[in-house]
C-alpha positions as CSV (number, residue, x, y, z in Angstrom):
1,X,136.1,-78.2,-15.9
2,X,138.8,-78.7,-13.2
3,X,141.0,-76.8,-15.1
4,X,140.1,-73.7,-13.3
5,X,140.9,-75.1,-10.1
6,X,144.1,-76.2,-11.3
7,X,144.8,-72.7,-12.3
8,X,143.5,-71.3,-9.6
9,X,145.7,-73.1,-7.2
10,X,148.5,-72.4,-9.3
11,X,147.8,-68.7,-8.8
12,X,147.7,-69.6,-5.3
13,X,151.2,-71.4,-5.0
14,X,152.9,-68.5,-7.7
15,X,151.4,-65.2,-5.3
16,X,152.5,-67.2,-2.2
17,X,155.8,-67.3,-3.3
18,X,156.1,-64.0,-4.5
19,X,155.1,-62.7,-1.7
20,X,158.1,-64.7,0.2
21,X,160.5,-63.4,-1.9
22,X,162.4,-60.2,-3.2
23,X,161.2,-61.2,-6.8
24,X,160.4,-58.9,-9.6
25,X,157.8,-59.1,-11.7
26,X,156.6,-62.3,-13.0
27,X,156.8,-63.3,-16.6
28,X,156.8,-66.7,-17.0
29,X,154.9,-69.7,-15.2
30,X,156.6,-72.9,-16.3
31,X,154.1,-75.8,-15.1
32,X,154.6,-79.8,-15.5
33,X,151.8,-82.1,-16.3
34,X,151.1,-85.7,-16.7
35,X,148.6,-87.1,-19.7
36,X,147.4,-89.3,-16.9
37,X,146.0,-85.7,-14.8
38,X,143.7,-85.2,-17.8
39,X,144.2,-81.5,-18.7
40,X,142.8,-79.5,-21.8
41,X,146.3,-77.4,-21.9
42,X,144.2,-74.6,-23.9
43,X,141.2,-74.7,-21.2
44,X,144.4,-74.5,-18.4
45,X,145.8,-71.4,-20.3
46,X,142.1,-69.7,-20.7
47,X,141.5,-70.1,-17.0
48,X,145.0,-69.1,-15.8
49,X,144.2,-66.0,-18.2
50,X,140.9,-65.2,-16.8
51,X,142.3,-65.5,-13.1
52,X,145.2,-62.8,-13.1
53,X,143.0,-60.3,-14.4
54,X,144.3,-57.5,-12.1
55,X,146.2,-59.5,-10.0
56,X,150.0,-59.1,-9.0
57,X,151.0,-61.5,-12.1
58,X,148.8,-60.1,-14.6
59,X,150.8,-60.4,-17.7
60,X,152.5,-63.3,-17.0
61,X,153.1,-66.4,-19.5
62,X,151.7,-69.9,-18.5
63,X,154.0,-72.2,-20.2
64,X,152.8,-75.9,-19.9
65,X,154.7,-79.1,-20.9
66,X,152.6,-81.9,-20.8
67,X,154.6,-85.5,-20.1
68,X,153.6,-88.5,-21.6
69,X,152.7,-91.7,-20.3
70,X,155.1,-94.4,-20.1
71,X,155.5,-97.9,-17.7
72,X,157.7,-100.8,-17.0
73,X,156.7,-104.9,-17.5
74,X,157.3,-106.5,-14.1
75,X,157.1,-109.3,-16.4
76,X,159.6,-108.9,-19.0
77,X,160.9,-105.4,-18.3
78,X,160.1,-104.2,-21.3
79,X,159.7,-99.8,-20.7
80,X,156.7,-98.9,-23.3
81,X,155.0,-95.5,-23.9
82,X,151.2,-96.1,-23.4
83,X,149.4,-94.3,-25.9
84,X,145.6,-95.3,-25.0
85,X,145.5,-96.4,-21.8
86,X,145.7,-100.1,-22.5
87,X,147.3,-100.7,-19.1
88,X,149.1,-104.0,-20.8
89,X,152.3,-104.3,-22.1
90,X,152.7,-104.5,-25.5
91,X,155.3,-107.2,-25.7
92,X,153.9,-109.8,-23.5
93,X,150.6,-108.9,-22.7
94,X,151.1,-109.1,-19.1
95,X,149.4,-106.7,-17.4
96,X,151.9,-106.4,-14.6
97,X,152.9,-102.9,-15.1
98,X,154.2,-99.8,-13.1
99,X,153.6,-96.2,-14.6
100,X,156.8,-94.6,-14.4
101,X,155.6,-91.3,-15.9
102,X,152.4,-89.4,-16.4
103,X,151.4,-89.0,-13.5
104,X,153.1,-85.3,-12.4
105,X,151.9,-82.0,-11.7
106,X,153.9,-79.2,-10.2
107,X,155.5,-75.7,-11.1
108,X,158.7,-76.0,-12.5
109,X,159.9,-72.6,-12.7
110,X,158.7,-69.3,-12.4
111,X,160.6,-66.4,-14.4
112,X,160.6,-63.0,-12.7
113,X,162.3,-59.6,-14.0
């Protein structure tokens, strides 16, 4: 379950920065991920949960927006979502593609009193 890692090092990144700054308390944790990381956003929020038990940033909100896949046709420059990962493109067949999207992972925001 690399969820818990992923939380954990989130955790890392949010108290490192806290501690940097002048900030109140934390409330909300606003995270961006790709389809293509492969994250169980309900496993993410359990572990995140678990982690901050007693911490600085217990109490804070994990909110997660996951993005969804999407490429370009070097062929015919058709832009297409990709839904199962069929790396092809769905109006030529070519599978000369570039993944524009899906890919991310990194803390938007973080909300603080």
């Amino acid at each position: 379950m690399h969820e818990t890692a992923i939380a954990h090092d989130i955790i890392d990144i949010v108290e490192e920065t806290l501690a940097s700054s002048r900030a109140g308390s934390l409330q909300i944790v606003r995270v961006t991920i790709g389809e293509m990381v492969a994250v169980v956003p309900d496993l993410l929020q359990h572990a995140y949960d678990s982690l901050i038990s007693g911490t600085r940033i217990d109490g804070s909100k994990l909110e997660i927006t996951i993005i969804p896949i999407s490429a370009i046709c070097h062929s015919c420059q058709k832009t297409f979502g990709l839904d199962e990962f069929e790396f092809c493109c769905p109006a030529c067949q070519s599978v000369h593609i570039e993944v524009k999207t899906g890919n991310e992972f990194y803390i938007k925001e973080l909300v603080v009193e």
